[in-house]
N, C-alpha and C positions, 0 to 999 in steps of 0.2 A: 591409540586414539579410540578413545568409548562412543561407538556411533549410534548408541541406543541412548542416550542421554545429548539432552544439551546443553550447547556451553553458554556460559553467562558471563563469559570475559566480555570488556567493556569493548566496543566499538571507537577508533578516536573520533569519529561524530560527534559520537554521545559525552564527551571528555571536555571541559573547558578551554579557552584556548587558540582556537582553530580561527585564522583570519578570512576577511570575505574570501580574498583571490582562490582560496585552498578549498571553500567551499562552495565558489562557483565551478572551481574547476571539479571537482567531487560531482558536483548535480552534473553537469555538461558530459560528464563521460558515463555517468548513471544512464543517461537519457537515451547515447547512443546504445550502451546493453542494453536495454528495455528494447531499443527497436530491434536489434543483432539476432538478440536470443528470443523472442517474440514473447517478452512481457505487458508490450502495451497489447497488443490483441487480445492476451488471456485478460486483460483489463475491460474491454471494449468488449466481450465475451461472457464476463460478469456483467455488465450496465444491459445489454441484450437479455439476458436470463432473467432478470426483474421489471427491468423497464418493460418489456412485451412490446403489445402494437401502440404504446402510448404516443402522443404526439407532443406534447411537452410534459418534461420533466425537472424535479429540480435536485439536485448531486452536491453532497455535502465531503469532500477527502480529507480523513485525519494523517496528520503526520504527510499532507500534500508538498512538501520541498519546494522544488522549482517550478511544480505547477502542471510540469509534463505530462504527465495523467491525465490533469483535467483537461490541458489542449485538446489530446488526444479525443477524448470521449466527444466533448463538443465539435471538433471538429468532421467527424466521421458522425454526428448524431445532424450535423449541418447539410452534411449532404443527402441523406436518408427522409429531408424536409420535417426531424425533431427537434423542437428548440429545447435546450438546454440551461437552466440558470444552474452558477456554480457559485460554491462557498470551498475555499483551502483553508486548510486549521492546520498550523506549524508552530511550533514552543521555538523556536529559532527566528529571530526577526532577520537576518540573513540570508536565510533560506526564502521567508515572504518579500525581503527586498525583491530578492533576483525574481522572484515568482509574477512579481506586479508588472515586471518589463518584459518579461519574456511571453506570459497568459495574460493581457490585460483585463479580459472578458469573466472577470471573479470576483466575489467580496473575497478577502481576505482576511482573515483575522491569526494575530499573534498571539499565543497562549496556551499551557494544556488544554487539551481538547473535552475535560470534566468539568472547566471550570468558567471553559468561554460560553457566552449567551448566543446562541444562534441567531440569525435575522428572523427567522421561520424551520418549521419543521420540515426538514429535506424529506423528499421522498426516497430515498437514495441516499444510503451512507457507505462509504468502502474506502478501506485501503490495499497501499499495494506497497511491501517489503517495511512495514512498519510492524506488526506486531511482533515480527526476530527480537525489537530489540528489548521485548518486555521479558521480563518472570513467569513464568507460570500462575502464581496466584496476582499479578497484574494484570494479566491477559482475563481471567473469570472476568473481571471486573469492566475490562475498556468490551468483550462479548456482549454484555449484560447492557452496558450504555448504547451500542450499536444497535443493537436488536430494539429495544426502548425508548429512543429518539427518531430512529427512521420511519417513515408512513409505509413503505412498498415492501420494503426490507434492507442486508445490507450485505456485500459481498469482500472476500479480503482474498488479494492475490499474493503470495508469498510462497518461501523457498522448501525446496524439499533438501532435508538433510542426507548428504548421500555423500560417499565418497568420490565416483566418476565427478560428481558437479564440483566439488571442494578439490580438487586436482585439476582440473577442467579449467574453472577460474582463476585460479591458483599463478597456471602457467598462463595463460591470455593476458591477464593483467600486468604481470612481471614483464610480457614482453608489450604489449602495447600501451598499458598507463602513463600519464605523465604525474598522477595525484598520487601521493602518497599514503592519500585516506583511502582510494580506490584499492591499492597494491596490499594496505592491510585489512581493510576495511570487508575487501568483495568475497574471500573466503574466509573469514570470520561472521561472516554473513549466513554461510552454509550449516558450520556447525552451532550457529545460533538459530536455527531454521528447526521446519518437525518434521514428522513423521506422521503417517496414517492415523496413528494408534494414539498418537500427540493429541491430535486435533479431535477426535473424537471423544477424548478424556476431556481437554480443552471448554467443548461442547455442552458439553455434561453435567460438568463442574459451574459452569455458566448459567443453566438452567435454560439454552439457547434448544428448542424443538424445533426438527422438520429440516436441518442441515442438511447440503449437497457439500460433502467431499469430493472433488476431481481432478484427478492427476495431469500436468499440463507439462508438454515439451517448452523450455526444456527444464528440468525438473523444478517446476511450479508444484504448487497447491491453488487452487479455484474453491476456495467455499461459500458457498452460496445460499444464503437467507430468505426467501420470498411470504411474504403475509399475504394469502388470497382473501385474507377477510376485509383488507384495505386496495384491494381491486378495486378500479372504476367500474 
């Protein structure tokens, strides 16, 4: 296995096909890793690094799935006495079904996320394990719309390509998944995931200045965007 290259084998996510129940149950078990392995915090860790001492803000997630992100953010931004307006951008009407019952508190909108109209200009744009499942010269391009549509800036939590995590999840999954998008899906995830050197190139290529790289347990990446010229 070539750990210095990523892979671009398809996702079954990403594959026609896939009934609600298989991708409810996919989001449902996504949500408890994100709590397990502490992806919602590296999320809630980004929205902190940009939002500052604001007291309302507004948070736009591409590729938001079930929504769990944005509960997350609003909710812990709820207690902090920050109010939060949310927008989820999902190309999966599926995925925004389950999202509108689960997070009510969001516009939601179905559709690539280049091609949908916003309500407004989010202060706050970010994802979290969405950009794995692009190309490299996709990813230039959805950098470039992030950086360009958000007021504050925009932050992407996503996977470090590594062997411990792609063995790691590998065996968790096989023994505790009931989804079988999970069992292939969650270490296919790994080796579609980057590296240091990725994301900096990534960067680069994007024409994306001023980037935080930061390494998060358990093997996250935190990148982090902030425009102080769009400070209050």
């Amino acid at each position: 296995m070539n750990w210095g290259l990523r892979s671009y084998e398809k996702e079954i996510l990403d594959q026609p096909g896939n009934s609600f129940v298989e991708i409810r149950q996919n989001l449902v078990e996504l949500n408890i890793i994100n709590q397990l392995l502490g992806g919602h915090a590296i999320t809630i860790k980004g929205f902190k690094e940009i939002a500052g001492n604001r007291k309302s803000v507004s948070i736009c997630e591409i590729g938001c799935g079930g929504g769990d992100n944005l509960a997350v953010v609003y909710r812990w931004a709820a207690k902090k006495g920050i109010t939060v307006n949310c927008i989820g951008v999902d190309i999966n009407e599926d995925c925004i079904s389950y999202a509108k019952v689960q997070f009510p508190h969001a516009i939601y909108l179905v559709g690539d996320y280049r091609e949908i109209i916003l309500p407004w200009k989010p202060d706050i744009i970010f994802s979290s394990l969405f950009c794995h499942h692009f190309r490299n010269e996709e990813l230039y391009e959805q950098l470039h719309w992030m950086n360009l549509n958000s007021g504050l800036g925009f932050f992407i939590n996503d996977l470090h390509r590594h062997p411990f995590a792609y063995y790691a999840i590998m065996n968790l999954t096989a023994v505790f998944s009931k989804s079988k998008l999970v069992k292939n899906d969650a270490p296919l995830s790994v080796l579609r995931g980057f590296s240091r050197e990725d994301w900096n190139v990534l960067l680069k290529e994007a024409g994306v200045p001023g980037a935080e790289i930061k390494w998060k347990w358990a093997f996250r990446w935190l990148i982090t965007v902030g425009k102080e010229l769009h400070a209050n």
